[in-house]
TORKEMAR-824688 format. One record per residue: x, y, z of N, C-alpha, C in turn. Coordinates in pm, whole numbers, padded with zeros to 5 digits, always signed. Layout:
<recs>
XYZXYZXYZ;...
</recs>
This chain:
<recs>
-00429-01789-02079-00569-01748-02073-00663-01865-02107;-00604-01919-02204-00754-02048-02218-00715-02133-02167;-00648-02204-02117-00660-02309-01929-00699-02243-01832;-00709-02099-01823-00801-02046-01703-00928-02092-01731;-00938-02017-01874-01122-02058-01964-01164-02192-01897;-01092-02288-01952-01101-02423-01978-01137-02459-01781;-01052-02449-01735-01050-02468-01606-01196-02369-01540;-01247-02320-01577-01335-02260-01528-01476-02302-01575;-01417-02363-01680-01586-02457-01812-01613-02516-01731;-01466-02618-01679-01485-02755-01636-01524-02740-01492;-01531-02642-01385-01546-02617-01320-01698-02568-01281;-01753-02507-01423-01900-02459-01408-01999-02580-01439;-01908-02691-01526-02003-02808-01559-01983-02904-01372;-01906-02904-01329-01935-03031-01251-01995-02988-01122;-01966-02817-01131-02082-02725-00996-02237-02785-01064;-02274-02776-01224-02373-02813-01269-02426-02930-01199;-02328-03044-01234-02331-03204-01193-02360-03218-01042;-02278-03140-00967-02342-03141-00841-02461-03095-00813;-02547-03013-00864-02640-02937-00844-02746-03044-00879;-02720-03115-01002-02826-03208-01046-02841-03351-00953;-02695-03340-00928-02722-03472-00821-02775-03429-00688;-02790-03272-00638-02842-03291-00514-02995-03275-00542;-03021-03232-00700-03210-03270-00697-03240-03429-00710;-03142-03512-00733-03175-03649-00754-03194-03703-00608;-03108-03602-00541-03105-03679-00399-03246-03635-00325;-03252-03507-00329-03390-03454-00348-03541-03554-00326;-03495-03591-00451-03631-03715-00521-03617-03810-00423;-03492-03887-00454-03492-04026-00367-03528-04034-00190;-03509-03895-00127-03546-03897-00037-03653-03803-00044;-03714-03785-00081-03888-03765-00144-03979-03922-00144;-03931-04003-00242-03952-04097-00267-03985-04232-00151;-03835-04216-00077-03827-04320+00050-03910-04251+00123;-03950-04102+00189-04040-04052+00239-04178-04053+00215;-04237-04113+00104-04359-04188+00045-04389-04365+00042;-04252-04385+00111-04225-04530+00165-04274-04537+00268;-04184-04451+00332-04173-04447+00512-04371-04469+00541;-04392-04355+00462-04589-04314+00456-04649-04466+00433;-04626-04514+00340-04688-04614+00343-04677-04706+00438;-04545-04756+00491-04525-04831+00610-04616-04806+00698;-04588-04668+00716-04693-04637+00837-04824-04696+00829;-04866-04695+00708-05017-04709+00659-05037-04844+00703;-04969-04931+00623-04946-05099+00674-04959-05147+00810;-04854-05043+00866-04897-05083+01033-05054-05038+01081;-05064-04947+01035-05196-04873+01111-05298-04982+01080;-05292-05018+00939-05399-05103+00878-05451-05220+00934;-05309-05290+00978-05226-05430+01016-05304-05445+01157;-05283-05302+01257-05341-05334+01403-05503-05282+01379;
</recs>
């Protein structure tokens, strides 16, 4: 019974870990998408 437990902790923490890394991924392509914006801006500015 407690290596099921255990196996199921460890299992709810790294579903956690994934979850947090797909809001990081989230951001970063949030982020490069406030890039991309500006590029645009540069060019528009540029011609």
């Amino acid at each position: 019974m407690l290596k099921v437990q255990r196996l199921l902790r460890a299992h709810r923490i790294s579903g956690f870990d994934s979850r947090v890394n797909t809001c990081r991924d989230r951001i970063s392509g949030f982020s490069s998408r406030v890039n991309s914006c500006r590029d645009l801006d540069r060019k528009h500015y540029r011609n």
